[in-house]
TISE-597817 format. One record per residue (C-alpha): residue number from 0; residue in one letter; x, y, z. Coordinates in steps of 0.25 Angstrom, whole numbers, plus 5000, padded with zeros to 4 digits. Example, Ala and Ser with C-alpha at 12.3 -4.5 7.8 and 13.67 -1.06 7.14 Angstrom:
keba gupa xx yy zz
0 A 5049 4982 5031 $
1 S 5055 4996 5029 $
//
This chain:
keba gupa xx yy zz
0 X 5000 5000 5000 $
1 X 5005 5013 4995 $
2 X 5009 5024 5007 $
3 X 5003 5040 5004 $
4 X 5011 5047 5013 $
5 X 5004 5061 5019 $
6 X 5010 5074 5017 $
7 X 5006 5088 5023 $
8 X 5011 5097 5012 $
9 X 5012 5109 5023 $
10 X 5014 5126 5020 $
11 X 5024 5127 5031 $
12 X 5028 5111 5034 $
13 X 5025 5097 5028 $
14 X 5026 5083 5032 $
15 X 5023 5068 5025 $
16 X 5018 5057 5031 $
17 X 5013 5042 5030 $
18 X 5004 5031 5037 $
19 X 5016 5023 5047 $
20 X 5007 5012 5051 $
21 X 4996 5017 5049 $
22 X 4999 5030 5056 $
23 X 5001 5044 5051 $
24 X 5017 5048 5051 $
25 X 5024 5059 5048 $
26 X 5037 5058 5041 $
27 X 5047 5065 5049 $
28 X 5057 5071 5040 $
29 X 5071 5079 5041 $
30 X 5067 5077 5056 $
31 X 5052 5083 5056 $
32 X 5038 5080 5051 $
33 X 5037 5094 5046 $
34 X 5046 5097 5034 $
35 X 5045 5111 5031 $
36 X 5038 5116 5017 $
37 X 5049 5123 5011 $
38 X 5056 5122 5000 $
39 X 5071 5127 4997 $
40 X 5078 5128 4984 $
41 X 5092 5125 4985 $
42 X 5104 5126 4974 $
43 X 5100 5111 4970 $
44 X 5090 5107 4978 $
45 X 5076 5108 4985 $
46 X 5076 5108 4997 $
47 X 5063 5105 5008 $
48 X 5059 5104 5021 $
49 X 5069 5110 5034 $
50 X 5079 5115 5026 $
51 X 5071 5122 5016 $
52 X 5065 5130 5027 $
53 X 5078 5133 5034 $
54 X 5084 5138 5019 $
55 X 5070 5148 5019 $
56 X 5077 5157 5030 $
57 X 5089 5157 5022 $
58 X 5085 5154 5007 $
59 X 5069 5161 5006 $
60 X 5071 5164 4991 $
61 X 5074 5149 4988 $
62 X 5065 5142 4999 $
63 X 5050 5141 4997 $
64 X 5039 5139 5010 $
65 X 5024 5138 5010 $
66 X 5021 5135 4997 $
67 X 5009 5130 5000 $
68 X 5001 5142 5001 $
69 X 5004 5143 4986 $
70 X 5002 5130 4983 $
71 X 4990 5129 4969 $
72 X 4994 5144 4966 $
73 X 5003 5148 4954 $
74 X 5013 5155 4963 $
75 X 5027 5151 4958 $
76 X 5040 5149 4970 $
77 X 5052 5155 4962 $
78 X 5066 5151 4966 $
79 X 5078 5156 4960 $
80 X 5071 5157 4949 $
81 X 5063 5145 4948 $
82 X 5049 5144 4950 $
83 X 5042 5134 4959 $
84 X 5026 5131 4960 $
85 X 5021 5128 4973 $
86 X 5017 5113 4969 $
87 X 5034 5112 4965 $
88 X 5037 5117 4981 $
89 X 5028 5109 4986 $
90 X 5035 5097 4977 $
91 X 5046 5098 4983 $
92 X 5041 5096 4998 $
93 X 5033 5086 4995 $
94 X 5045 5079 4988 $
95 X 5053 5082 4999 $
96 X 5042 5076 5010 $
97 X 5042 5061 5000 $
98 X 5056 5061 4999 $
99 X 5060 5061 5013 $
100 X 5047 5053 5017 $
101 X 5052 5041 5006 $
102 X 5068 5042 5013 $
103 X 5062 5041 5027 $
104 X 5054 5030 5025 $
105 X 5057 5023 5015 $
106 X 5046 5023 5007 $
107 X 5042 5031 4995 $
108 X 5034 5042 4995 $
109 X 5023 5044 4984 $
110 X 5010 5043 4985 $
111 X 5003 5056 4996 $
112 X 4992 5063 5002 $
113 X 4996 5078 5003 $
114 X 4988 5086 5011 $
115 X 4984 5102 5009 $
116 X 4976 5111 5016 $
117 X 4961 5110 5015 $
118 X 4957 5123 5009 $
119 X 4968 5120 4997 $
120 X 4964 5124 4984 $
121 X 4963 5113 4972 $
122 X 4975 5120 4966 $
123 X 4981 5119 4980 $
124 X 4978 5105 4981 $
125 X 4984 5102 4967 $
126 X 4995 5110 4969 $
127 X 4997 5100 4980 $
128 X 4996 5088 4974 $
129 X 5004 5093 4961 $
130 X 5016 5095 4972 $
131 X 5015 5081 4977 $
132 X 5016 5075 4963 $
133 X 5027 5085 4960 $
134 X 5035 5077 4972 $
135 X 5032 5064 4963 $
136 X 5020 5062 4974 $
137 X 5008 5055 4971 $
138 X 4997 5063 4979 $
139 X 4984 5053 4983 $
140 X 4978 5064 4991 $
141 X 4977 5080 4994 $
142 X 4969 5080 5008 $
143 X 4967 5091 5015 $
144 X 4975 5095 5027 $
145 X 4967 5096 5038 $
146 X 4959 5082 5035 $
147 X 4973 5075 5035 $
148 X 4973 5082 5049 $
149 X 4960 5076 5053 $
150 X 4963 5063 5048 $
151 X 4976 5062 5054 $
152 X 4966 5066 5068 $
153 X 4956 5054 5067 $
154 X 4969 5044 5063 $
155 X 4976 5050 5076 $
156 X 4963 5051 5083 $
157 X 4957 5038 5081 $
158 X 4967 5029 5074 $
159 X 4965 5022 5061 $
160 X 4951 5019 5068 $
161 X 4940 5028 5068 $
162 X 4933 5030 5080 $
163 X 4920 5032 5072 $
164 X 4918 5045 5077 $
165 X 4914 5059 5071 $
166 X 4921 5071 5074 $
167 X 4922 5085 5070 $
168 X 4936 5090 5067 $
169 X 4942 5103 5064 $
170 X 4955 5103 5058 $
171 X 4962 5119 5060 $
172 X 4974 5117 5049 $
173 X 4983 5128 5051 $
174 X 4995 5126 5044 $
175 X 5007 5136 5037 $
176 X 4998 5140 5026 $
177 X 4984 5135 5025 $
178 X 4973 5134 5034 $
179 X 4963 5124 5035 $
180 X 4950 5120 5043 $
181 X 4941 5106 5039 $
182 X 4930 5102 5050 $
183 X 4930 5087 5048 $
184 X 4921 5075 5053 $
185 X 4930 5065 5058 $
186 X 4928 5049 5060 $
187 X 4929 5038 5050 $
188 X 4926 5047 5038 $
189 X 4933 5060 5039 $
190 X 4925 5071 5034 $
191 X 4929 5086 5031 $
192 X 4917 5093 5032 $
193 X 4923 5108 5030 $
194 X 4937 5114 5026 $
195 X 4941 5127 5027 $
196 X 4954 5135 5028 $
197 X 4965 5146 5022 $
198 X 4976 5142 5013 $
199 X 4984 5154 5015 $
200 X 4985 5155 5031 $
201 X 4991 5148 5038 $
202 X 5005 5149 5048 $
203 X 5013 5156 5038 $
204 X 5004 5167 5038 $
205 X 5007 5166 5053 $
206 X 5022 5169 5051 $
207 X 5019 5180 5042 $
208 X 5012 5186 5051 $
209 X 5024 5186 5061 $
210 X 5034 5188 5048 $
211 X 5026 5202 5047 $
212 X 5029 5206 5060 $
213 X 5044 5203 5059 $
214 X 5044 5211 5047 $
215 X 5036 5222 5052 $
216 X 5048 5224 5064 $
217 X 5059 5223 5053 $
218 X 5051 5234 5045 $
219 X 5051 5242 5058 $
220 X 5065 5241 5063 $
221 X 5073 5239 5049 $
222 X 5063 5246 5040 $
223 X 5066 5236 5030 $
224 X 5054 5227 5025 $
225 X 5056 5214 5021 $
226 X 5041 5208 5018 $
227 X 5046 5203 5004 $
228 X 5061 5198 5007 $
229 X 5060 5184 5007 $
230 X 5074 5181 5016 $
231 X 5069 5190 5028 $
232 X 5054 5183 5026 $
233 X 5060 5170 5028 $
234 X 5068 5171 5038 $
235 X 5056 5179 5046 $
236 X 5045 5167 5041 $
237 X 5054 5158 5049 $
238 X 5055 5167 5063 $
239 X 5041 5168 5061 $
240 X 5037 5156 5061 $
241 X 5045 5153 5073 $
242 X 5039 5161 5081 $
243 X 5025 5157 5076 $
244 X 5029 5143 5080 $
245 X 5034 5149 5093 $
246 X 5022 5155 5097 $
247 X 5015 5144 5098 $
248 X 5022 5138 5110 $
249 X 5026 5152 5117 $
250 X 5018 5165 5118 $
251 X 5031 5175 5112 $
252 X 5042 5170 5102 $
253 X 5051 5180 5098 $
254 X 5058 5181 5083 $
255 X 5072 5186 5082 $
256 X 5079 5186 5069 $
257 X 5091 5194 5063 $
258 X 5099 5196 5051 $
259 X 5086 5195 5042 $
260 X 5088 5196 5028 $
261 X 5086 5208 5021 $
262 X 5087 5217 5009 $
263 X 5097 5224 5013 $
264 X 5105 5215 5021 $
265 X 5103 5224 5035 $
266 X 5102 5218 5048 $
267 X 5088 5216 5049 $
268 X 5080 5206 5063 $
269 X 5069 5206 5069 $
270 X 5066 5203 5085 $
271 X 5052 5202 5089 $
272 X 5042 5196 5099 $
273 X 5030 5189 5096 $
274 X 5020 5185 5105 $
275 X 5010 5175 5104 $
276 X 4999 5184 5106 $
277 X 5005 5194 5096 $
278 X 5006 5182 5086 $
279 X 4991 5177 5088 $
280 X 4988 5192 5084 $
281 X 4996 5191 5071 $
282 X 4989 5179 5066 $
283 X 4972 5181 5071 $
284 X 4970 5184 5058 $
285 X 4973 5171 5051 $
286 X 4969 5164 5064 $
287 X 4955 5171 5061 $
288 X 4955 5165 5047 $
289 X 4956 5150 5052 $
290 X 4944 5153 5063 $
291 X 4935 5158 5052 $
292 X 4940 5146 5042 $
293 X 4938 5136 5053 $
294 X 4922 5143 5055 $
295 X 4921 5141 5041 $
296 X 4924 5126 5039 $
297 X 4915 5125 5053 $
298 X 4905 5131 5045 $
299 X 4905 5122 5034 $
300 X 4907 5111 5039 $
301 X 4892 5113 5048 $
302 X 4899 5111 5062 $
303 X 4903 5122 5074 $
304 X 4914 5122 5082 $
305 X 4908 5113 5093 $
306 X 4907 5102 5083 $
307 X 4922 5101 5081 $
308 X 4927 5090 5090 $
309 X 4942 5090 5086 $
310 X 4950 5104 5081 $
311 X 4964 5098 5074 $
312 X 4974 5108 5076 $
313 X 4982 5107 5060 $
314 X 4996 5115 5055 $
315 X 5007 5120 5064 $
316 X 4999 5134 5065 $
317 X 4988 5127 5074 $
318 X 5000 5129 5086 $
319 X 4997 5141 5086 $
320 X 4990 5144 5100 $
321 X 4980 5155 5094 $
322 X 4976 5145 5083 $
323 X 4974 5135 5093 $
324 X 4967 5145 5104 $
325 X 4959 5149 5091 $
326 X 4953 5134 5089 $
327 X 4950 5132 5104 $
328 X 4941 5144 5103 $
329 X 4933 5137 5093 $
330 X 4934 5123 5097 $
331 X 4940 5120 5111 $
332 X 4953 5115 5114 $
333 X 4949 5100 5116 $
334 X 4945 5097 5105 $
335 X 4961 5100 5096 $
336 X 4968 5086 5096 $
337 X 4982 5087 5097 $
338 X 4987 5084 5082 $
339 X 5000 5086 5076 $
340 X 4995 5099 5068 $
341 X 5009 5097 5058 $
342 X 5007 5084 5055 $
343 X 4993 5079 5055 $
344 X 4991 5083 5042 $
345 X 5001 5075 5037 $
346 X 4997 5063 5044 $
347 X 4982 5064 5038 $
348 X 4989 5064 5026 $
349 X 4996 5050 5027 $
350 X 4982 5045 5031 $
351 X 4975 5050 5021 $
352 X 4984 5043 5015 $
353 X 4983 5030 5020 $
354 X 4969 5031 5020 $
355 X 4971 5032 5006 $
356 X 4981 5018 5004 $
357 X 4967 5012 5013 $
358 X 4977 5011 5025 $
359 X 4970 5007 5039 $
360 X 4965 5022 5042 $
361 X 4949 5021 5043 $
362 X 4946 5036 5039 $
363 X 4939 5041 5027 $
364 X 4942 5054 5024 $
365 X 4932 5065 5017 $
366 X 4935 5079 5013 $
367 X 4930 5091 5009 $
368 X 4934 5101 4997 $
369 X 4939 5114 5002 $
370 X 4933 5125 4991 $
371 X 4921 5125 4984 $
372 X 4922 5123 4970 $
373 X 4914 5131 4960 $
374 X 4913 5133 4945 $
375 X 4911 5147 4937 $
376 X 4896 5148 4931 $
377 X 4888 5159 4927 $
378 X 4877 5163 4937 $
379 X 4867 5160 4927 $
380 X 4864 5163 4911 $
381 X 4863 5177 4910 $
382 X 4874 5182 4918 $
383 X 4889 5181 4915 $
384 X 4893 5181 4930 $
385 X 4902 5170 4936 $
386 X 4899 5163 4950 $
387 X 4905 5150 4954 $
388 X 4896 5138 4955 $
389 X 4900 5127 4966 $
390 X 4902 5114 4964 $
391 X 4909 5109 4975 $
392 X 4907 5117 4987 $
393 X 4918 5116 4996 $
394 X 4919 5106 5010 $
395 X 4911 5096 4999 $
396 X 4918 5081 5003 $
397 X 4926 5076 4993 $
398 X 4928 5070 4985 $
399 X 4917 5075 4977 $
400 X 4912 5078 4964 $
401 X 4901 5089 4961 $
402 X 4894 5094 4948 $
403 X 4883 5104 4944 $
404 X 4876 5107 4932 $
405 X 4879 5122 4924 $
406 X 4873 5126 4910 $
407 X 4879 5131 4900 $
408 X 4877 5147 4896 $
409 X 4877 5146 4880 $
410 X 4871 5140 4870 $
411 X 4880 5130 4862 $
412 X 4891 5134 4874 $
413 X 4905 5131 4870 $
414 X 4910 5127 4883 $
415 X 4911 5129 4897 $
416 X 4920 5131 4907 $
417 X 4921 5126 4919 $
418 X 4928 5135 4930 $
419 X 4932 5128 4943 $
420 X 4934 5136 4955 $
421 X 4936 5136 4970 $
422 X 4930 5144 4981 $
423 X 4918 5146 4988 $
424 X 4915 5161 4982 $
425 X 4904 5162 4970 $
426 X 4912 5172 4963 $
427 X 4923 5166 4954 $
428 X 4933 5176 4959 $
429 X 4934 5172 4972 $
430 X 4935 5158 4970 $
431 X 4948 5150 4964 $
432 X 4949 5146 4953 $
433 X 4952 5131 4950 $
434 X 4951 5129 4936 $
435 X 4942 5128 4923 $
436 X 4939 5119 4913 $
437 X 4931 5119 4899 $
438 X 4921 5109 4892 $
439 X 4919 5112 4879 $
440 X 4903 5109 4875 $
441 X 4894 5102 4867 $
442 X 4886 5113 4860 $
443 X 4873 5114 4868 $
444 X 4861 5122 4871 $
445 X 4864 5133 4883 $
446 X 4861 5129 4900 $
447 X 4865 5115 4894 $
448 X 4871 5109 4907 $
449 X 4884 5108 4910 $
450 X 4889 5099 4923 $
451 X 4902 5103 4929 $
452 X 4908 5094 4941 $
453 X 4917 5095 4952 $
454 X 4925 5086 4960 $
455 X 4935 5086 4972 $
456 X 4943 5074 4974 $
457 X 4951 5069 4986 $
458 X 4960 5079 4985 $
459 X 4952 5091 4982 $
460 X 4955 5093 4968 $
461 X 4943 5097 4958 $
462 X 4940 5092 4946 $
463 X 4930 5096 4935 $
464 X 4921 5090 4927 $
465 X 4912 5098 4919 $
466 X 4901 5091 4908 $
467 X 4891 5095 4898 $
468 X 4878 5087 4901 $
469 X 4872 5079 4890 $
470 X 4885 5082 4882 $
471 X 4898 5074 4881 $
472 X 4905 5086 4884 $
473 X 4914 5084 4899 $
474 X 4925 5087 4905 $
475 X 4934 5084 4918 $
476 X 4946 5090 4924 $
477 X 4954 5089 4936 $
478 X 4955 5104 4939 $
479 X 4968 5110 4946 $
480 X 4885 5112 4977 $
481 X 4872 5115 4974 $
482 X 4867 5116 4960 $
483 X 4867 5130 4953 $
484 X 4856 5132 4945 $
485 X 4858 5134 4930 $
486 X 4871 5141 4933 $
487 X 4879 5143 4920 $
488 X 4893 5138 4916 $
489 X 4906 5149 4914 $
490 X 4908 5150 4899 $
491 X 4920 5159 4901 $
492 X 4911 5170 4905 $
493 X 4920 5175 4918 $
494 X 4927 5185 4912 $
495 X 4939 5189 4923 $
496 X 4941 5175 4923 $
497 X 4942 5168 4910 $
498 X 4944 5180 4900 $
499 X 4959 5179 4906 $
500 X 4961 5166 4899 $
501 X 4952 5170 4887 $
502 X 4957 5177 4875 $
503 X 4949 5190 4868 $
504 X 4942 5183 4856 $
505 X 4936 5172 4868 $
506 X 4932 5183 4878 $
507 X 4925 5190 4867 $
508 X 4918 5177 4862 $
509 X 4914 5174 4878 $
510 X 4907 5189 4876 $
511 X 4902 5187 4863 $
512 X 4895 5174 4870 $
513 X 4890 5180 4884 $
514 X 4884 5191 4872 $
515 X 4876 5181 4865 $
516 X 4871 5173 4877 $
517 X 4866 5186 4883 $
518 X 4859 5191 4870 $
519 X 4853 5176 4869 $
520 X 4848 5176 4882 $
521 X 4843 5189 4882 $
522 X 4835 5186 4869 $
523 X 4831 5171 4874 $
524 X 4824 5179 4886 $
525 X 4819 5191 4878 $
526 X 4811 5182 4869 $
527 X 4804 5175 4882 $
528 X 4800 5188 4886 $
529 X 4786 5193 4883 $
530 X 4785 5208 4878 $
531 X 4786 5218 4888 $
532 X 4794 5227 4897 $
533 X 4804 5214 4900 $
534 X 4806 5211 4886 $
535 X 4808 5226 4881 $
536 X 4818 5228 4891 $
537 X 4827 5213 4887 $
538 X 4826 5218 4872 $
539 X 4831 5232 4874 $
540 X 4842 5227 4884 $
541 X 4846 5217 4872 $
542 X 4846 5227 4862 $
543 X 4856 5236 4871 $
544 X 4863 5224 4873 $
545 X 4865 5220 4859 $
546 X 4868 5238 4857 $
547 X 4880 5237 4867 $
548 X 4885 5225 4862 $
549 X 4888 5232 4848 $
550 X 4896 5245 4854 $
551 X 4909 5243 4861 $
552 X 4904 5248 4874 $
553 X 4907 5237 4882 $
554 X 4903 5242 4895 $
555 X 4888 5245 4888 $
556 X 4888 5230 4885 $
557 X 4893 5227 4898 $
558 X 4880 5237 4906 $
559 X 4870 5233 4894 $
560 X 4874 5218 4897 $
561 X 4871 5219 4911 $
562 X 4856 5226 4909 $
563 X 4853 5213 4900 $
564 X 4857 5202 4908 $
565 X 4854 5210 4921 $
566 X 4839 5210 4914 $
567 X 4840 5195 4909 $
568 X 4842 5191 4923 $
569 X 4830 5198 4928 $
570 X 4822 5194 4917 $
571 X 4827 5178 4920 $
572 X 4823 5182 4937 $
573 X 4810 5186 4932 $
574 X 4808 5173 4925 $
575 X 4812 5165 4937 $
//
């Protein structure tokens, strides 16, 4: 039977792990569970973990840290002149985790379940797997972070043996860069009821917070800012964080550094107190963010505080006292297990794994997708304006598959376009965009239906299958609710966003096409209408249409345009 090893693919640290007889272990390399997630570049080689973090003091221009806030962006790392996506960083600690797993125990090292943070992207999550088989891995899961944590709770908790039980659990993952909150119902099937969370917040923005004030103190006593040079930031990330760290256990921790770098070569340190208390301060603001995540995924998933029976305290940030006080407030202090928050991720990692290989572990494990996932469609036929659609709304269990029925616009319509984004905002703007796909049609009469279908797999990932009914037209890609009635398909009718990929002589065939519909519409209704005072007024607001239309007055087309459909519309509410 094949072995999938866990690994915790961290901002600030990562660790790999495997089932040891049936139990969870992490794999203690270079002396430590933890291997830092940095990465240096050296003369001739790349170089990870311990001493990659101790060249960032020294080396900041070569050395790269937290790229997992970036990971399923475009943003590029350069280096002496080469260029790195996120995915290739991330390679290289993930190579650096399988190869000093395979020398440790002798075995090899392919097959994993890597875990991310639960409110990840699917660009994110595919970023993620694209790094794992760019270290020549062979990824048989993405999970989300804070059900490996749970996970890792019932196995701890109860054994390989369920105790039958049902319990309410909270997971509060506060690590380097992301946050995360799931609410779960624990027993013999594990089910994730509500995810919530932050991918940019976490510890880091913690140390930033203490890096601002060191800089602050220099600006004062050495007038020289050095909020953009690099050397001097590094060096003042790692005091930082030290005393982060420090104020955890102690209620003042003091940074003292000299000789930090500079432009201009001057003797420049810093000296300063910090007090517990003054730190607190510092970060209520983010702390504020995760108490209002954490009501949100409460919320959704239908329960109250007093239904949580167990809080699972996750990352190295849940130390902090004010994060902890901040959890008792809502929850008590009884009911926090004592968990390793570094490595119990990991460790839900290697069993879901061995859950996987069908090794002795009795839990079945359900989850939830993080984002709702919509597609673009008109409001209805007489209006060119956008709204996304849902099809998958988010905290749906998955796997999952979901369609609904659209209609086309146009007669004979040409094709449609299928526009695929993630959020929970109706407004196309404001929601992410994951991706599009065309189908070519069969010619057909207009509002001929059109099924479009989403799924989420096991790991989160969409795909798209989109389907003209009664027609042998279909399509199905792998893309990086209740039904709406007679809501419209996009036919490349949003202009901010599809004229960008469009050229002039298409843009103005899309016009030329919005035209004609309008003018058929408008005459398909006119000759329904008896003579009359409604009827006058469609034929004159025709006739001014078609006027405008042959000047080149475009913001008279634009008003004369508006009057019509405005009219069309209450003409259709009257109707109804």
């Amino acid at each position: 039977m094949k072995t999938i090893f866990g690994i915790d693919l961290g901002t600030t640290n990562s660790c790999i792990s495997w089932l040891s007889n049936g139990q969870p272990e992490v794999i203690s390399i270079q002396g430590s569970p933890l291997v830092p997630s940095v990465v240096s570049f050296g003369s001739d080689e790349v170089i990870v973990g311990v001493r990659a973090r101790n060249r960032e003091v020294l080396d900041p221009e070569n050395t790269v840290s937290s790229v997992k806030r970036i990971m399923g962006t475009d943003q590029l790392v350069d280096i002496s002149g080469q260029s790195f996506s996120p995915e290739k960083i991330s390679s290289y600690i993930l190579d650096f985790l399988k190869v000093q797993a395979q020398e440790i125990l002798g075995l090899k090292v392919e097959h994993v379940v890597i875990t991310v943070p639960a409110y990840f992207s699917d660009a994110q999550r595919r970023a993620t797997r694209n790094a794992g088989l760019e270290a020549g891995l062979k990824v048989e899961r993405i999970i989300n972070e804070p059900t490996a944590a749970a996970l890792f709770y019932t196995h701890a908790d109860t054994g390989t043996e369920s105790s039958g039980g049902k319990d309410h659990v909270l997971v509060y993952d506060l690590g380097g860069g992301t946050f995360d909150v799931s609410v779960l119902r624990m027993g013999e099937i594990n089910e994730v009821l509500a995810s919530s969370g932050n991918t940019e917040l976490g510890g880091n923005d913690f140390d930033q917070a203490v890096v601002r004030l060191c800089l602050d103190r220099i600006m004062q006593s050495n007038g020289m800012d050095l909020r953009s040079y690099r050397p001097a930031l590094a060096r003042l990330r790692a005091a930082a964080e030290a005393a982060k760290i420090n104020l955890s256990f102690h209620p003042f921790s003091r940074i003292e550094e000299s000789l930090i770098p500079n432009p201009k070569n001057t003797e420049i340190s810093v000296s300063l107190e910090i007090a517990r208390e003054q730190f607190e301060e510092m970060i209520a603001p983010y702390l504020e963010t995760t108490k209002k995540e954490v009501d949100t995924a409460l919320a959704e998933s239908g329960l109250k505080a007093a239904d949580i029976d167990n809080v699972l305290l996750v990352g190295g940030s849940t130390r902090i006292p004010a994060v902890i006080s901040l959890l008792e407030g809502y929850f008590g202090s009884s009911c926090m297990p004592a968990i390793d928050p570094d490595l119990s991720v990991a460790k839900g990692a290697a069993i879901q794994g061995g859950i996987i290989t069908g090794a002795h572990i009795h839990q079945v494990l359900v989850d939830v997708n993080p984002h709702t996932l919509s597609t673009e469609a008109l409001q209805h036929d007489l209006t060119p304006v956008l709204k996304c659609v849902p099809i998958i709304p988010r905290n749906t269990q998955i796997p999952v598959t979901r369609s609904e029925l659209f209609y086309t616009v146009f007669p004979y319509q040409e094709k449609v376009r299928v526009t695929v984004y993630q959020g929970e905002s109706t407004h196309p703007d404001e929601n992410t965009l994951i991706g599009s796909m065309d189908l070519r049609l069969i010619p057909a009469p207009a509002n001929s239906p059109v099924l479009i279908e989403y799924g989420y797999d096991l790991n989160g990932i969409i795909k798209v299958r989109v389907e003209q009914k009664g027609y042998s037209a279909m399509r199905e890609i792998n893309l990086d609710s209740s039904r709406q009635d007679q809501m419209f398909l996009e036919v490349d009718l949003d202009k901010d966003q599809n004229d960008q990929d469009m050229d002039t002589e298409a843009a103005a065939e899309d016009d030329a096409r919005i035209t004609n519909y309008i003018l058929h519409k408008s005459r398909d209704i006119l000759d329904t209408l008896e003579e009359g005072e409604e009827k006058n007024t469609l034929n004159k607001l025709i006739a001014d249409y078609e006027k405008a239309l042959k000047g080149d007055d475009e913001d008279l087309v634009d008003e004369v345009e508006e009057a019509l459909v405005d009219y069309l519309d209450q003409l259709q509410d009257r109707g109804e």
